[in-house]
C-alpha positions in Angstrom: 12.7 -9.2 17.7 10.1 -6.9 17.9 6.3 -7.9 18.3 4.4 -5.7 15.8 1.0 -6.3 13.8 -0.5 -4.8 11.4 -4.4 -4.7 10.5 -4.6 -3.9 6.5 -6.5 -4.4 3.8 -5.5 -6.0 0.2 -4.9 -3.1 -2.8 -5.2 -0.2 0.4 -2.0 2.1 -0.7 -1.9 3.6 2.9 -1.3 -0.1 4.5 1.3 -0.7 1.4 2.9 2.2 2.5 3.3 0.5 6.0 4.7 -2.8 5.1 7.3 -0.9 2.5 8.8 0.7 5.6 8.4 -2.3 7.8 9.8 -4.6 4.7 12.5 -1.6 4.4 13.6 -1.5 8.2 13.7 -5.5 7.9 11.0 -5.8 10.5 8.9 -9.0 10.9 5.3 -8.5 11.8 1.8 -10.6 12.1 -0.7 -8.9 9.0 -4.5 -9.4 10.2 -6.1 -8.9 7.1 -9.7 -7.0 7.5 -12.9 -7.6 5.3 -13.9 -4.3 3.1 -16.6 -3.6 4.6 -15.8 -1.4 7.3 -18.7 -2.7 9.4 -16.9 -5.4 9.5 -13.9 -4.5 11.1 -15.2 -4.9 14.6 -11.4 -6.1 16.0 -9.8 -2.6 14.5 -12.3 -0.5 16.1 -11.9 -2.2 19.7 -8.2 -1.9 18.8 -8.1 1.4 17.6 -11.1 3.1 18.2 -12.4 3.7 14.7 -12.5 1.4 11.3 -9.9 2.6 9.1 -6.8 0.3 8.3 -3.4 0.4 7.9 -3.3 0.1 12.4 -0.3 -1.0 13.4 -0.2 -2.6 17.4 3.8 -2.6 19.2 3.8 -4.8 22.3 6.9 -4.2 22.9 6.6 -0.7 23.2 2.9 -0.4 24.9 1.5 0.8 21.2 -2.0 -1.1 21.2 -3.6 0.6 18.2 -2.0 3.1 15.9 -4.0 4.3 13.5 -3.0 6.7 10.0 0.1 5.5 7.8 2.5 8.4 8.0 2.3 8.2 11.8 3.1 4.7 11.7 5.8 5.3 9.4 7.4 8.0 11.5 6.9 5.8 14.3 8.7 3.1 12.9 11.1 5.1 11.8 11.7 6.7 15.0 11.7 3.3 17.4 13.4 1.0 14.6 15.3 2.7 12.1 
């Protein structure tokens, strides 16, 4: 089973887009749910590097921090589908 989180946001249609695919490909996953205020959202930027959500982190694969939706979709696509 694969080891995947996701940091999102309520009402974000970017993250939304991320858990369709993840719901789609029948993949379980941990959601960390950030505050709104993107100074914040201290964890995602030492995860990712910046303070924008959906980020998606694969421990199984080495993928500590994704950042941008259709990346992560094509990634899951690509290593799950």
């Amino acid at each position: 089973m694969a080891n995947l989180e996701l940091y999102e946001l309520d009402g974000c249609p970017y993250c939304q887009k991320v858990t369709r695919k993840l719901d789609e490909l029948g993949l379980e996953y941990e959601s960390h749910k950030v505050p709104s205020s993107h100074s914040k959202r201290d964890e995602v930027e030492e995860i990712s590097g910046q303070t924008g959500v959906p980020v998606l982190v694969d421990n199984e694969h080495g993928i500590e921090g994704m950042p941008e939706s259709d990346d992560i979709v094509a990634y899951l696509e690509e290593t799950y589908a």
